[in-house]
C-alpha positions, -999 to +999 in steps of 0.1 A: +665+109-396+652+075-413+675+042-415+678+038-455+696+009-469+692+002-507+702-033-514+698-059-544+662-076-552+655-107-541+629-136-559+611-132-522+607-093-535+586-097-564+553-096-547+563-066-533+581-050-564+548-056-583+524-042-561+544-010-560+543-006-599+509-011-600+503+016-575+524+040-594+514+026-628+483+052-630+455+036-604+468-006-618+471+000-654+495-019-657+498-047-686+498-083-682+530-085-656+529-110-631+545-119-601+561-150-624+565-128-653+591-102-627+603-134-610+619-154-643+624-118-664+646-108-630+657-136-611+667-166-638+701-174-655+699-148-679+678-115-659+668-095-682+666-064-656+684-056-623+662-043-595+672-028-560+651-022-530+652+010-510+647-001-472+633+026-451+633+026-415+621+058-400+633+074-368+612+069-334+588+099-340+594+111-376+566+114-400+564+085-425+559+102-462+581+131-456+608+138-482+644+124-472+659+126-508+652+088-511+645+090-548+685+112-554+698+082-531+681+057-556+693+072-582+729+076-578+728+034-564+715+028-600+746+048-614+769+033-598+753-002-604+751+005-637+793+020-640+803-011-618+785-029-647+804-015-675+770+008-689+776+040-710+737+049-696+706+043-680+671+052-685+646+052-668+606+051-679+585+078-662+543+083-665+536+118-678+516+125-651+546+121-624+564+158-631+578+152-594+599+126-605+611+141-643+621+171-624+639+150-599+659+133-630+669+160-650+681+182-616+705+152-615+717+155-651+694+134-667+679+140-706+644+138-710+645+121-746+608+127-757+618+167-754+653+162-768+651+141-795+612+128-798+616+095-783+587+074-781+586+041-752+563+009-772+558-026-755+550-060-771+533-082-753+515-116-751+492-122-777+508-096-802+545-115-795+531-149-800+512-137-829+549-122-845+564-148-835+543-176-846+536-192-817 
């Protein structure tokens, strides 16, 4: 059985944390994020997200890709993060297409709030911030 240690981000993991959303983002569409957009939104005196990193080491002979309840192990780090952290909740953002991982949440207990009570996710960004905010 794989070696998993999930640990804290580091600055040195932004390239890495990037590429990964942009791969799961639907084929790159992702907005205007940058490596120095994650690194100062994450990693300055006031981060404005917390991100941990799932370290995988597989087993001499086990098949890389295979299903070793990786995501569940994620997930219950980010719970207790987020208790050790004084939180009532955490949510997490999931691409409609990516029914693998909504089913994974709500087996764990989670709500899907666009069935349950019609919420909707929005993003500013760059030009349309600068624009509201005069700038």
């Amino acid at each position: 059985m794989a070696s998993l240690r999930i640990r804290e981000a580091k600055e040195g993991d932004c390239a890495d944390i990037l590429r990964l959303v942009r791969v799961r983002a639907a084929g790159g569409k992702l907005g205007g994020q940058s490596r120095a957009a994650l690194r100062a939104d994450g990693f300055g005196e006031n981060p404005f997200y917390h991100c941990l990193v799932a370290e995988i080491l597989p087993a001499p002979g086990e098949l890389q890709g295979k299903s070793q309840g990786i995501g569940s192990k994620i997930i219950t780090k980010v719970a207790e993060v987020a208790l050790d952290k004084g939180c009532s909740q955490f949510r997490l953002a999931v691409l409609d297409w990516n029914k693998r991982a909504m089913d994974l949440y709500k087996a764990l207990g989670a709500q899907d709030l666009t069935e349950a009570e019609g919420w909707h996710s929005f993003r500013f960004e760059g030009e349309a911030m600068r624009e509201m905010a005069g700038r």
